[in-house]
C-alpha positions as CSV (number, residue, x, y, z in Angstrom):
1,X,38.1,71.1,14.5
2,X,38.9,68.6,12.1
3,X,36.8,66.9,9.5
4,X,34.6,63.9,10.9
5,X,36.1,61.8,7.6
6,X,39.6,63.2,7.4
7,X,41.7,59.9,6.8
8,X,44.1,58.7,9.1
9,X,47.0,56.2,8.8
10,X,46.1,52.2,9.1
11,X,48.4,52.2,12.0
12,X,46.4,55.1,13.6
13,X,43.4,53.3,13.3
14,X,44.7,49.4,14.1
15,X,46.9,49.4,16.9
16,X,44.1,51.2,19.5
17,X,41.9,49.0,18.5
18,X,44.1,45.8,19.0
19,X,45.4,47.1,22.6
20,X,41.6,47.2,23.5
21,X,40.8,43.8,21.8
22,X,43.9,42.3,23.6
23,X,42.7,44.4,27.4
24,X,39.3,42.9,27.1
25,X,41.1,39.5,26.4
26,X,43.7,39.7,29.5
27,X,41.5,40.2,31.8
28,X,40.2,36.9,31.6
29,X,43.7,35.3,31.2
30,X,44.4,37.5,34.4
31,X,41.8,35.5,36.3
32,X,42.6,31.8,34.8
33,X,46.5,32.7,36.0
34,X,45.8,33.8,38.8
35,X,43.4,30.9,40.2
36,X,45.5,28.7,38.8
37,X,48.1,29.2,41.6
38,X,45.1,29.2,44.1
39,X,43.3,25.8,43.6
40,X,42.3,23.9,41.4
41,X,38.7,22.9,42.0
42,X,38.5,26.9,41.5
43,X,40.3,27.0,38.2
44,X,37.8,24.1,37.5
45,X,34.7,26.1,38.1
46,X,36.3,29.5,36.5
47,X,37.0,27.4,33.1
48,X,33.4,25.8,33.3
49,X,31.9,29.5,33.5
50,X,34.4,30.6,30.7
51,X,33.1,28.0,28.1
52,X,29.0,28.0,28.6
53,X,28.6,31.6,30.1
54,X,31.6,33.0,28.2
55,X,30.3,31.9,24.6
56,X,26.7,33.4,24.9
57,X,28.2,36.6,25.8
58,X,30.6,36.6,23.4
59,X,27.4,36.0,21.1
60,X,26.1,39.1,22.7
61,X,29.2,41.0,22.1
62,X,29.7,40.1,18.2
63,X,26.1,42.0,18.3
64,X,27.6,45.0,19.6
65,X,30.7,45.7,18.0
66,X,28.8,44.6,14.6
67,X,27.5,48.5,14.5
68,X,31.2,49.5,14.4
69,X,31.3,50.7,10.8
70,X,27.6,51.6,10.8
71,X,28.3,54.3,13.2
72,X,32.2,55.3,11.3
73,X,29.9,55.7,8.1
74,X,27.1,57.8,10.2
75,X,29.4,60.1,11.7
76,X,31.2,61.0,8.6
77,X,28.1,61.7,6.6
78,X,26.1,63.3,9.1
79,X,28.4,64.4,12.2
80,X,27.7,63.3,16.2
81,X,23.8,63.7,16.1
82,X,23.6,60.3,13.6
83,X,26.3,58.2,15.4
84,X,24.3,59.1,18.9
85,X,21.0,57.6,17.4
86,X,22.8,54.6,16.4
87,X,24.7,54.4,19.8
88,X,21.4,54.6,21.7
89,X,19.6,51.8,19.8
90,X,23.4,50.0,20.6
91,X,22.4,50.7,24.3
92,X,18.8,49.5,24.2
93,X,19.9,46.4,22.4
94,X,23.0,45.8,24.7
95,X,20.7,46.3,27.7
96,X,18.4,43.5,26.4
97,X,20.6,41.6,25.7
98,X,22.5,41.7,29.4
99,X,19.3,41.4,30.9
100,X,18.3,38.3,29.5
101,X,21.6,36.9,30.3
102,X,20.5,37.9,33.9
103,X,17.0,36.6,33.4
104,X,18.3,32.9,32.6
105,X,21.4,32.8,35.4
106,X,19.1,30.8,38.1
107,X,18.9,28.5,35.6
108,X,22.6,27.7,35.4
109,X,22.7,24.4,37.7
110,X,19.9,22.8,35.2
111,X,21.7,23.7,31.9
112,X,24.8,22.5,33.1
113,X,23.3,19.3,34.7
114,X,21.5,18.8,31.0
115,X,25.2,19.4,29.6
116,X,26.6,16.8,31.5
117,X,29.1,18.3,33.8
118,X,30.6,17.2,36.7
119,X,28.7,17.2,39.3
120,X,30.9,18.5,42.2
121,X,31.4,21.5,40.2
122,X,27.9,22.4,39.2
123,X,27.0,24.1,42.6
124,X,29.9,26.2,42.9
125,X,29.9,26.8,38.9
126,X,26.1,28.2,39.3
127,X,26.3,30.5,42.0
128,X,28.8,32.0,39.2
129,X,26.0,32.6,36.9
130,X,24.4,35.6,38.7
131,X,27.1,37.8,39.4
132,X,29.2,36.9,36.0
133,X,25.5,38.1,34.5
134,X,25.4,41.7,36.0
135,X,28.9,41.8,35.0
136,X,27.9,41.1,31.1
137,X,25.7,43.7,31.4
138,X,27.8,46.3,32.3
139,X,30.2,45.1,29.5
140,X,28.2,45.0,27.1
141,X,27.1,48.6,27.3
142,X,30.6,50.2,27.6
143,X,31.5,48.3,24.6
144,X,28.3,50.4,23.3
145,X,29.9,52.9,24.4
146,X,33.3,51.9,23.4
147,X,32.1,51.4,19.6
148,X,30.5,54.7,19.5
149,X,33.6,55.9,20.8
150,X,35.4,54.2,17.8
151,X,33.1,55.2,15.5
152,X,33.7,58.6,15.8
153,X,37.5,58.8,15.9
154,X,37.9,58.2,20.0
155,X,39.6,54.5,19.8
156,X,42.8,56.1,21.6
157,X,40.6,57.3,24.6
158,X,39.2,53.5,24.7
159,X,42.5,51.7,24.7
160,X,43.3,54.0,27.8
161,X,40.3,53.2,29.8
162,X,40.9,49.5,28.8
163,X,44.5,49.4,30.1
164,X,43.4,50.9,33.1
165,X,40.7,48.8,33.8
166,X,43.3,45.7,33.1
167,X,45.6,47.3,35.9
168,X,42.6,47.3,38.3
169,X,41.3,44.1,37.4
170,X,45.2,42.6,38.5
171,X,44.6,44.3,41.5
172,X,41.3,43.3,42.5
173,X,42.2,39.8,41.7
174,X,45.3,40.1,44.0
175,X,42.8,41.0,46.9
176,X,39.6,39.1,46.0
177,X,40.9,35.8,44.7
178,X,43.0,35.3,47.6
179,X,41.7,37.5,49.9
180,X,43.1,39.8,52.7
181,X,42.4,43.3,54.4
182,X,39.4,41.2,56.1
183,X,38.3,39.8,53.3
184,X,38.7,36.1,53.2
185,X,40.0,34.3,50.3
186,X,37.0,34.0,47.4
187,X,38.4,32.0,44.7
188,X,36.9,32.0,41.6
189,X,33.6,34.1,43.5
190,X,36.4,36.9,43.5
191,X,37.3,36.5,40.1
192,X,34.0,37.2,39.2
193,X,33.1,39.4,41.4
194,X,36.6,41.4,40.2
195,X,35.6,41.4,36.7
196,X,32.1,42.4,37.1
197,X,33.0,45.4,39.4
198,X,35.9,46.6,36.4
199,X,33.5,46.0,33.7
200,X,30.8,48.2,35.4
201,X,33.9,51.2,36.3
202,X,35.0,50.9,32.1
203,X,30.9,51.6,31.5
204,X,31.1,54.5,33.6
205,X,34.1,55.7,32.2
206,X,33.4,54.6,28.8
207,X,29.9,56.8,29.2
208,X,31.7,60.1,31.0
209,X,34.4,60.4,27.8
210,X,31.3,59.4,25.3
211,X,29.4,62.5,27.0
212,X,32.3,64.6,27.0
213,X,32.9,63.9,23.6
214,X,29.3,65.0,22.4
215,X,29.5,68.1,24.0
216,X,32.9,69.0,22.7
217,X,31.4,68.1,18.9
218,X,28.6,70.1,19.2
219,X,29.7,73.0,17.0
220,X,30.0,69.6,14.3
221,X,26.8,67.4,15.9
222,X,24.8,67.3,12.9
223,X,25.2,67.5,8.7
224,X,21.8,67.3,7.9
225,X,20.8,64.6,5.1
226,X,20.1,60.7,6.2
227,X,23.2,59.6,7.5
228,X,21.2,57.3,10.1
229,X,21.3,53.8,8.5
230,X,18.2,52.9,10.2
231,X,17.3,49.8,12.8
232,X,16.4,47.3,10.2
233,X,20.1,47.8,8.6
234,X,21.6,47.5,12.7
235,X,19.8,44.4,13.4
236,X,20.7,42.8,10.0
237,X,24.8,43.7,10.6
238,X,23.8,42.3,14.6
239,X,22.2,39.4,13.6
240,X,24.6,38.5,11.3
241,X,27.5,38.3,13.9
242,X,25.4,36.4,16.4
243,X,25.3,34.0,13.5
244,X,28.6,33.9,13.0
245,X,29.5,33.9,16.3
246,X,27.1,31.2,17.2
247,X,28.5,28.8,14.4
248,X,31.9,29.3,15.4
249,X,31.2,28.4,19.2
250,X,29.0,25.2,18.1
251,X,30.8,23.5,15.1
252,X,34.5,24.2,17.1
253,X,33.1,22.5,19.9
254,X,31.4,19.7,18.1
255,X,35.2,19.5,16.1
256,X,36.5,19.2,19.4
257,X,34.4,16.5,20.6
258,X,35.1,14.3,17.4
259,X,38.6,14.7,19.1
260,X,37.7,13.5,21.8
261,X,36.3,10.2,20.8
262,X,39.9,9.6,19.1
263,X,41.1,9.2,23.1
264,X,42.6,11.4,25.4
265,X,46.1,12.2,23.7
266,X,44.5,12.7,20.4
267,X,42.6,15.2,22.2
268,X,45.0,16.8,24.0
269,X,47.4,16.7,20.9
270,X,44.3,18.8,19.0
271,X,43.6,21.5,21.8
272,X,47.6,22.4,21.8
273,X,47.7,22.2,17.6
274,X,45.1,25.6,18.1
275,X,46.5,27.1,20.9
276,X,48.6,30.1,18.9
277,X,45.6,30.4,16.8
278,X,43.2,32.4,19.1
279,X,45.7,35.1,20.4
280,X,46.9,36.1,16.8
281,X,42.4,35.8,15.9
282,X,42.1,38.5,18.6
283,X,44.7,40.9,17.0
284,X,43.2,40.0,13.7
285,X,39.9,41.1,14.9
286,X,41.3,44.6,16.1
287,X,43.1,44.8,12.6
288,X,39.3,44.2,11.1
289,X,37.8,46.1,13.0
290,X,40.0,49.1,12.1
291,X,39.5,48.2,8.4
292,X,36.0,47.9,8.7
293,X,36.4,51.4,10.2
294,X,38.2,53.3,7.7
295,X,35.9,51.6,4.9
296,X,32.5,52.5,6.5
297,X,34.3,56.0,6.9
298,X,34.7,56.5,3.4
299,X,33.1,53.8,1.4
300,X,35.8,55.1,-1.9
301,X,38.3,54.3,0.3
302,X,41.2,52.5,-1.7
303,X,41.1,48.9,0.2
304,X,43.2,46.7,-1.1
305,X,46.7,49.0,-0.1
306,X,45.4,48.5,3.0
307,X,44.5,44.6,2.8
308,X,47.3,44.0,1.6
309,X,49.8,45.8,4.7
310,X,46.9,43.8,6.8
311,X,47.6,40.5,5.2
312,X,51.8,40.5,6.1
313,X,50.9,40.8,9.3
314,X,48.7,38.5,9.7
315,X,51.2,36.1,7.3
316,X,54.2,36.2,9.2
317,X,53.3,34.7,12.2
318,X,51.2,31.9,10.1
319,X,54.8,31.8,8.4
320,X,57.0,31.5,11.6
321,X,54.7,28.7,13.2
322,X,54.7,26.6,9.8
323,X,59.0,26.9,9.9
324,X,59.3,26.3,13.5
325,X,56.3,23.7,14.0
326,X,58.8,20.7,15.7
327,X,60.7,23.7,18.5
328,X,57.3,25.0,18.6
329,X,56.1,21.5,19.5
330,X,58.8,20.7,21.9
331,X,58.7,24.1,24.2
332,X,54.6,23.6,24.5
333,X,55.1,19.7,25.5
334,X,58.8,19.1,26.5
335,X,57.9,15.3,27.8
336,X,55.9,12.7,26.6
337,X,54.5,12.0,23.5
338,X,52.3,14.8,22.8
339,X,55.4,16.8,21.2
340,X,56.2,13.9,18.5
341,X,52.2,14.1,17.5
342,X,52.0,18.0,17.4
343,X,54.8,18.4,15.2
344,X,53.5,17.2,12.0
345,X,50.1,19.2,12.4
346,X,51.2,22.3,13.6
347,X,51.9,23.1,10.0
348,X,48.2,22.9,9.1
349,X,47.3,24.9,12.2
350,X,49.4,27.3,10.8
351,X,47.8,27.4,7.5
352,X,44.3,27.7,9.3
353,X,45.9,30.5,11.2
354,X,46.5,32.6,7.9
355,X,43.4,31.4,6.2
356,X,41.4,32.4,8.6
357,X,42.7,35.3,9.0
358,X,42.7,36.7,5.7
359,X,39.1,35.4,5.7
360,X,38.4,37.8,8.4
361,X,40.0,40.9,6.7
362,X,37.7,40.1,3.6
363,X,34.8,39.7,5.8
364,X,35.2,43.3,7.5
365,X,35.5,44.8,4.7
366,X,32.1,43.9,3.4
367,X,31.2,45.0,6.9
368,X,32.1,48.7,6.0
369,X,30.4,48.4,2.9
370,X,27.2,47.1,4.7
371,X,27.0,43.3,3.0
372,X,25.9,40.9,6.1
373,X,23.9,38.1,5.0
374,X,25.8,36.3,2.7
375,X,29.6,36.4,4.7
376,X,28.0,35.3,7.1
377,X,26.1,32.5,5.3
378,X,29.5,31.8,3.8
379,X,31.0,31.2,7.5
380,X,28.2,29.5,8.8
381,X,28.2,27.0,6.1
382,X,31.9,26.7,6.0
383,X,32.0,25.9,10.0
384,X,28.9,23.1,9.5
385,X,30.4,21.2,6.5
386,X,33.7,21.0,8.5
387,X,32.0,18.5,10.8
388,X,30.7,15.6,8.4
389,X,34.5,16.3,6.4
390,X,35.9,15.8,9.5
391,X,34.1,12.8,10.4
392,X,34.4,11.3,7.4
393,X,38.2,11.6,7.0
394,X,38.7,10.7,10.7
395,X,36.7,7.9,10.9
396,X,35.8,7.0,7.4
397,X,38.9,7.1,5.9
398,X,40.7,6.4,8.9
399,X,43.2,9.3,9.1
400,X,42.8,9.8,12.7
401,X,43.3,13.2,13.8
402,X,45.0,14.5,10.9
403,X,41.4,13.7,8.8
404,X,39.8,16.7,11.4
405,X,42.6,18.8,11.0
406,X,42.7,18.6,7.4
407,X,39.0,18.9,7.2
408,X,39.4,22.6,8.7
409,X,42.2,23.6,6.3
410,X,39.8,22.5,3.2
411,X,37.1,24.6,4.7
412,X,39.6,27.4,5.9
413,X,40.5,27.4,2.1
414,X,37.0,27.1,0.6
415,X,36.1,29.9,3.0
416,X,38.4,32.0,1.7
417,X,38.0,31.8,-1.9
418,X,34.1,31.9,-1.3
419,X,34.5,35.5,0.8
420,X,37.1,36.7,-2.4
421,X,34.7,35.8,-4.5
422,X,31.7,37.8,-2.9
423,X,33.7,40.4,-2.0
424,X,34.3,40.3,-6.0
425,X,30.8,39.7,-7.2
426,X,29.6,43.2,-4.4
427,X,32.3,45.4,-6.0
428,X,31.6,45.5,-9.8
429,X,27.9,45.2,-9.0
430,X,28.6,48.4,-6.9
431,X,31.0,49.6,-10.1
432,X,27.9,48.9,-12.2
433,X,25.1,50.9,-10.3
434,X,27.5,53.9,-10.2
435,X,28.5,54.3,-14.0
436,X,24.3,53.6,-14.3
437,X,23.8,56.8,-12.2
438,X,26.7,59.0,-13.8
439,X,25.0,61.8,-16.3
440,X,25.3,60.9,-20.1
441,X,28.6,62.9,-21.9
């Protein structure tokens, strides 16, 4: 049986971890797709759901993965037994968590009447609520059970299960969304209804290979010592994504809504100038992930070989969007005007895109050494002071658009140099307590 820390390559780690990143993400691109050819007052209500109910549980889920390298470190140091503790407080929190989310879903039609949505979709929009609820319950405990799985050197077994609950989330879409077998067409209700019956089949599996797992480690389950990291340390790396999380989702759409007052090119222009952005964000976050991994695995581990390999990737396709912003810009909007706008900012989205996503690497590696607080102070403040910069060049200095965009390149930069910097100051302060503890020649 091998050794609960023996290394394995980056590319062992990364790439199941990015296929189950990008399943969790499809599935929701398979829904928008496939209402999309079905109507368009359904697409409507779908895309309402997405962006209110969608960004409180993906709060929720920045909560959960957040004990990713907590559990990597508590497996190595003190075998199955200390990752299960921390997998069962995952659980409890998880379950809380999806509960609430349950809890508040009769409430739907009054918080999107108090947000100022159309009102011909609010009734359809709210009867969402309830079943896209149960269904972020059930996902947020198999990814519970997914970063246990992680944790402890399973992330192959969790790409597998993701894949195959994509293939059967196509499928139930095919019948649900548009109905058939006696089942009459259900729209964006069968969306739903698709994804909260996969989500609750990945828990189950998820739970059976997490089981199976245990018992087949239990001539390894336990190493003795205090490898458990305790609750107050969980909550601090949970609380700490929320936050971050929470800033992102608020500040981008307040960025958005400055945008918006510029008119309805400008805003349309903005939208497409981050569109690349988030798929490449979601491959970052698998990369992260992985790093954060192999660092709370070994907390010696050499990081910057690593960080470095991490970094090309995530600087070529920053790279290839920056050279070929005006073809870019003429595929995405072939007529009109938008293209002739997009053009000249696409560059900046491309330096955003690599900012950020360097940022990120930095940031999960502090994860797997256990700093929380201050990255994520670092990201919250970045996000916030992007707002008044962005205002201020827009309208104050009357750059228009380009003034918000190049507000969030300055911040992309100073976040950046701010997590370097940290990620400086932890590392010879950790340098520093260990030549204080080494014995005297």
């Amino acid at each position: 049986m091998p050794d609960n820390a023996a290394p394995q390559s980056l590319l062992g780690d990364a790439v199941p971890m990015v296929v189950s990143r990008v399943g969790l993400a499809l599935m929701g691109l398979t829904d928008i797709v496939l209402l999309s050819r079905h109507d368009s007052g359904q697409l409507a209500q779908a895309a309402l759901l997405e962006s209110s109910f969608g960004r409180g549980l993906d709060i929720a889920i920045a909560f959960t993965v957040s004990a990713l390298p907590l559990m990597a470190a508590a497996f190595a140091a003190g075998g199955m037994d200390a990752a299960i503790r921390l997998w069962r407080r995952a659980m409890l929190a998880a379950a809380l968590m999806g509960f609430a989310l349950i809890a508040l879903s009769p409430f739907a039609a009054e918080f999107l009447i108090a947000w100022g949505q159309p009102a011909q979709l609010i009734p359809g929009t709210a009867a969402l609520f309830p079943v896209a609820a149960l269904g972020g319950l059930a996902g947020l405990l198999a990814i519970a059970c997914a970063v246990c799985l992680e944790g402890t050197g399973r992330a192959a077994a969790v790409s597998k299960a993701v894949l195959s609950a994509n293939a059967a989330n196509l499928a139930l879409d095919l019948w649900l969304i548009g109905g058939g077998a006696g089942v009459p067409a259900l729209g964006a209700m069968g969306a739903v209804m698709a994804t909260a019956i996969v989500r609750g089949g990945l828990f189950i599996a998820l739970a059976a290979l997490l089981h199976r797992h245990w018992r087949s480690m239990q001539g390894n389950a336990s190493k003795g010592g205090t490898a458990d990291p305790g609750a107050k340390r969980q909550l601090s790396a949970g609380f700490a994504a929320m936050a971050i999380a929470f800033t992102m989702h608020i500040f981008g759409m307040t960025l958005t809504m400055l945008a918006g007052r510029l008119g309805t090119e400008p805003l349309a222009v903005y939208v497409a100038c981050w569109a690349l952005n988030l798929p490449l964000m979601i491959v970052v976050s698998g990369l992260g992930d992985a790093l954060s991994l192999r660092v709370g695995r070994n907390r010696h581990h050499p990081v910057m070989p690593d960080f470095i390999r991490l970094a090309v990737i995530v600087a070529l396709p920053a790279l290839a969007l920056a050279v070929g912003a005006p073809w870019v810009a003429s595929v995405y909007a072939p007529h009109g005007t938008i293209a002739p706008a997009l053009a000249p900012l696409l560059p900046y989205s491309a330096a955003v895109m690599g900012l950020d996503g360097l940022s990120l690497l930095l940031l999960c590696i502090m994860r797997g050494r256990h700093i929380f607080v201050v990255p994520a102070v670092i990201q919250a403040t970045s996000m916030a002071l992007a707002v008044p910069l962005g205002w201020w060049l827009a309208f104050g200095q009357d750059q228009g658009l380009a003034g918000i965009v190049h507000a969030i390149v300055l911040t992309s930069f100073a976040r950046l140099v701010a997590m370097g910097l940290c990620l400086m100051a932890t590392a010879s302060t950790a340098t520093a307590r260990s030549l204080q503890h080494q014995p005297a020649s």
